[in-house]
C-alpha positions in Angstrom: -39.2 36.2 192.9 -38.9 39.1 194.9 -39.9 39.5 198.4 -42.5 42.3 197.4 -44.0 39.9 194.6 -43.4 36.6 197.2 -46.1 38.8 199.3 -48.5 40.4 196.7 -48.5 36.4 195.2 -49.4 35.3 198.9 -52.1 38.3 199.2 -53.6 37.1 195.8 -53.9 33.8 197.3 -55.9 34.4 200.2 -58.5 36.9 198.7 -59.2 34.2 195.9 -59.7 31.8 198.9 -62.0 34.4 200.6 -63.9 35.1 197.0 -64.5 31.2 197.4 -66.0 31.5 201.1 -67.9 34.5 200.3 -69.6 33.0 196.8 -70.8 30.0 198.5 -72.3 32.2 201.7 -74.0 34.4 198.6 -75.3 31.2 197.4 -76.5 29.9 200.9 -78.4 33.3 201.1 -80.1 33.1 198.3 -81.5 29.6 198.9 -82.4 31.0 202.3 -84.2 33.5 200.8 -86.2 31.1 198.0 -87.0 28.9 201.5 -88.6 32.1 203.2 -90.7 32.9 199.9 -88.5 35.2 197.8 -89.6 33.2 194.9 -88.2 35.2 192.2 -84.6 34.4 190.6 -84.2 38.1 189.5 -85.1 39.6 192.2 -82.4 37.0 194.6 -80.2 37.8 191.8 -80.1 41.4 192.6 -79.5 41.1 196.1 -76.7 38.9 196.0 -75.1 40.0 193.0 -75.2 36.3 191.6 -76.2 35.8 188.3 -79.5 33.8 187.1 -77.5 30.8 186.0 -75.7 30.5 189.0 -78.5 31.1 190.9 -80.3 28.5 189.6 -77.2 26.1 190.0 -77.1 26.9 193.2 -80.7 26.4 194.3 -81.0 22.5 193.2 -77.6 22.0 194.7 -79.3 22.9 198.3 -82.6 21.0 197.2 -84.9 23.2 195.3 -85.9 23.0 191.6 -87.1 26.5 191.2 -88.8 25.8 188.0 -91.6 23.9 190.0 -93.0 26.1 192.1 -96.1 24.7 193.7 -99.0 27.0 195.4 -98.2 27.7 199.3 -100.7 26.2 201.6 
């Protein structure tokens, strides 16, 4: 392999490692946002550019089942 591809290769490598970091900080948002009352998978969905599946994945990993969604006292 060539020095040139030896560098794109290594370049490839650490914005697939930053697409990791950042997709987990989306998905830390977004359950921030449920937590502060932004009830609404769409709307979450929008803002962080995740999709509804994920989304929802990603909300009962960090605790909430946002299918049960209790009145606020």
């Amino acid at each position: 392999m060539s020095e040139h591809h030896e560098g794109l290769a290594h370049r490839a490598e650490e914005l697939r490692d930053q697409r990791a970091s950042v997709a987990v900080q989306l998905k830390d948002v977004a359950a921030q946002l449920w937590r502060d009352g932004m009830e609404n998978v769409r709307e979450i969905g929008r803002l962080t550019g995740l999709s509804r599946t994920t989304l929802y994945a990603a909300l009962r990993e960090r605790g909430i089942e946002p299918t049960d969604r209790a009145p606020r006292t």
